[in-house]
C-alpha positions as CSV (number, residue, x, y, z in Angstrom):
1,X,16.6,3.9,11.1
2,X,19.5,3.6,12.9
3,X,19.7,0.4,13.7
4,X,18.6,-1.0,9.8
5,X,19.7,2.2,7.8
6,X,16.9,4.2,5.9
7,X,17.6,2.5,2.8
8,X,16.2,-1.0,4.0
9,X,12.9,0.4,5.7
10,X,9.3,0.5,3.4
11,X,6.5,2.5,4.4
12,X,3.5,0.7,5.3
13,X,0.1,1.5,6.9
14,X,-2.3,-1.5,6.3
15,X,-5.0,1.2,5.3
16,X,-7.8,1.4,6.1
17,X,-7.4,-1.0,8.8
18,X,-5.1,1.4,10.4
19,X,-5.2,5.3,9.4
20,X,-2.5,6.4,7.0
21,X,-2.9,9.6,8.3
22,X,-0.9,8.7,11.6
23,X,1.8,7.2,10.4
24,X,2.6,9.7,7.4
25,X,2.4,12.2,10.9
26,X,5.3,9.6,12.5
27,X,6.7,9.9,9.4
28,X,6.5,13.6,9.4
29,X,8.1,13.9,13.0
30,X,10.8,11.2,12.9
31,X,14.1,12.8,14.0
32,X,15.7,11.8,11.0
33,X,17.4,13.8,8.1
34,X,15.5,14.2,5.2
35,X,17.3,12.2,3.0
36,X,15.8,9.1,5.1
37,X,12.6,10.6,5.5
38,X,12.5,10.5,1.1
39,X,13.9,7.0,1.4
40,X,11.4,5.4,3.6
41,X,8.5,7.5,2.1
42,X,8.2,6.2,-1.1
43,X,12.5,6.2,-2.6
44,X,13.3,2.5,-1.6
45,X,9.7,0.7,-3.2
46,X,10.3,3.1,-6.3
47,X,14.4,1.5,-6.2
48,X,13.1,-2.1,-5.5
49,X,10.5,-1.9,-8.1
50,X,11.9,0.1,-10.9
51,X,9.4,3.1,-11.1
52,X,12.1,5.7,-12.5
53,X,8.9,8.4,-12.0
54,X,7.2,6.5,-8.9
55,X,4.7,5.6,-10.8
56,X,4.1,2.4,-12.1
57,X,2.8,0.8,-15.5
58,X,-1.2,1.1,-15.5
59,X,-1.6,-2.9,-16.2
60,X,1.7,-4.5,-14.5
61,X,1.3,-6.8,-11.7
62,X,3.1,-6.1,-8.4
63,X,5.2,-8.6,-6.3
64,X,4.5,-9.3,-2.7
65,X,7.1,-7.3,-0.6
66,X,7.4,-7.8,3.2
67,X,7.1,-4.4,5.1
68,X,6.8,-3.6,8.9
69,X,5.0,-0.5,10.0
70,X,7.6,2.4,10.7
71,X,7.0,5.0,13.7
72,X,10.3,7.0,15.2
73,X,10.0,6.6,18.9
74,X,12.0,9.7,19.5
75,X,11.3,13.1,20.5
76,X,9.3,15.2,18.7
77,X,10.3,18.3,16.7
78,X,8.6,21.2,17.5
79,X,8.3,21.6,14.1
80,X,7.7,18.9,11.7
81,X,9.4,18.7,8.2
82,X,6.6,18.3,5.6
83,X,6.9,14.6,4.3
84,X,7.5,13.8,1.0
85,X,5.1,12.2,-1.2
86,X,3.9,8.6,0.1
87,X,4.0,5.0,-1.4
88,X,2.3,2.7,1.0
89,X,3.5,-0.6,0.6
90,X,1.0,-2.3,2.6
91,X,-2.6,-2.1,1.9
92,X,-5.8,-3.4,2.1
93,X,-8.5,-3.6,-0.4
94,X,-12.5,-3.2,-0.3
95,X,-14.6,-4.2,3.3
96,X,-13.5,-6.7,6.0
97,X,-16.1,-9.0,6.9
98,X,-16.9,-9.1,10.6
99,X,-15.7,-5.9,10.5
100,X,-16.7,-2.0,10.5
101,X,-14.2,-0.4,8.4
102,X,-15.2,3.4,7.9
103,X,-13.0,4.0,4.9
104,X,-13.5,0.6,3.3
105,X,-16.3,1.6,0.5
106,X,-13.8,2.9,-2.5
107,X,-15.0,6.5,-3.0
108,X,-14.3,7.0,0.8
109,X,-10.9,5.0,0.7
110,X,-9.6,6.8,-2.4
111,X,-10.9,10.4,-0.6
112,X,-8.8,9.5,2.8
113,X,-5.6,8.5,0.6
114,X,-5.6,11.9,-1.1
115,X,-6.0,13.5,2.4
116,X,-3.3,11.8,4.1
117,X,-0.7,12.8,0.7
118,X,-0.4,9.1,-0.4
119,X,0.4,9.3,-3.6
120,X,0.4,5.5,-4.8
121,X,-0.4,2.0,-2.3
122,X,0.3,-1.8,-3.1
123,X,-3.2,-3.4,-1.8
124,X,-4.4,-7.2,-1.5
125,X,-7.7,-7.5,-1.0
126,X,-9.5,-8.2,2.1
127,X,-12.4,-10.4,0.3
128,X,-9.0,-12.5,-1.4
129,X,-7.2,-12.9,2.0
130,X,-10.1,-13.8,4.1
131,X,-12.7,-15.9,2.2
132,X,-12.8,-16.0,-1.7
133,X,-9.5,-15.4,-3.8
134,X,-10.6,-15.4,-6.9
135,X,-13.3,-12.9,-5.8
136,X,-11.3,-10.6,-4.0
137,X,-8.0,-10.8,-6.5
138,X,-10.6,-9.4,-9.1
139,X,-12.2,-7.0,-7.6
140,X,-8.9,-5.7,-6.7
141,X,-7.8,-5.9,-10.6
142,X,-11.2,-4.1,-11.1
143,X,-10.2,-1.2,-9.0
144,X,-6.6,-1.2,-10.5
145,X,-8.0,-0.5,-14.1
146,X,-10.1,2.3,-12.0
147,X,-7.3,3.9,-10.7
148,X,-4.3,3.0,-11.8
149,X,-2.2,5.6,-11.5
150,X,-3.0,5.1,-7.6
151,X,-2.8,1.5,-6.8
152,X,-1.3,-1.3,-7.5
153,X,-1.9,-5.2,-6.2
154,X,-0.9,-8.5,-4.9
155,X,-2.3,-11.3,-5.6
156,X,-3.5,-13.9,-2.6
157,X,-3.0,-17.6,-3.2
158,X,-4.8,-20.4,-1.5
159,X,-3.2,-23.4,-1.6
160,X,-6.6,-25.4,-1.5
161,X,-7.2,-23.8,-4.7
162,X,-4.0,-24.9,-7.3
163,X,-5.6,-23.8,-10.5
164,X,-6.7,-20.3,-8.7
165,X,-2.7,-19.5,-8.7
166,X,-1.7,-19.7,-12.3
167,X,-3.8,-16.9,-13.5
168,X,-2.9,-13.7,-14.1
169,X,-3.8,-10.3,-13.1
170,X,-5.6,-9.4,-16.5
171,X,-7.7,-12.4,-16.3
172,X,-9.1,-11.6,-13.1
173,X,-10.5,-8.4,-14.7
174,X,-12.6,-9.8,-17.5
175,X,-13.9,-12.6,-15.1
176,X,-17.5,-12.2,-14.4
């Protein structure tokens, strides 16, 4: 924070490969004012994005943003100041092959969100990073139109697969 300024850092957990319950508690415990704190939480995506409430349009797309995990390596209050509410800007969708992911099945991803106070994460697929893009952007449309008031998406793009890359979002969710 001090060396980029609050109002250039996004929060991002890469849930559920990484709990979003420990950083929000970084977050939480972070010797900074809370000014910053609402910044980093959630204030800067809902700037950069234009979500006047936080919350976005139940159909629009989301742009890729770059993020870095952010964890204060200072001291720690003896008392933490509750967080605000949480917009996780980096997110993964659904399970990760090779991989046991605990919280990967939705119910139990969408359960461990609301625990942890996120109020809204940007997800990309797992399935669409990692073997089939046109799988894995729609099932994350699918689970947009399921919750959208919760997530929103990116879309991955394989350059070995040109014609994959023009579609958009709303096709993906009446592909079979």
């Amino acid at each position: 924070v001090d060396r980029y300024g609050p109002e250039r850092l996004l929060f991002g957990t890469a849930f559920p490969d990484n709990c979003s319950g420990g950083a929000r508690r970084c977050l939480e415990h972070a010797d900074i004012s809370e000014a910053a704190r609402a910044l980093i939480a959630g204030g800067n995506l809902q700037r950069l994005l234009g979500w006047a409430d936080g919350a976005p349009a139940a159909s629009a797309a989301r742009p890729l943003l770059l993020c870095r995990r952010h964890c204060c390596r200072r001291s720690v209050p003896a008392a933490p100041t509750p967080c605000p509410p949480i917009i996780d800007m980096h997110g993964h969708w659904g399970p990760f092959g090779g991989s046991y992911l605990p919280a990967a099945p939705e119910a139990k991803m969408l359960a461990a969100l609301q625990r942890a106070g996120v109020r809204h994460i940007v997800c990309s697929a797992h399935d669409a990073l990692l073997a089939d893009p046109e799988r894995g952007n729609r099932e994350m449309q699918t689970a947009i139109l399921r919750s959208p008031q919760l997530l929103s998406g990116y879309w991955a793009v394989n350059p070995n697969y040109p014609g994959l890359a023009t579609r958009a979002p709303q096709d993906y969710a009446d592909a079979k």
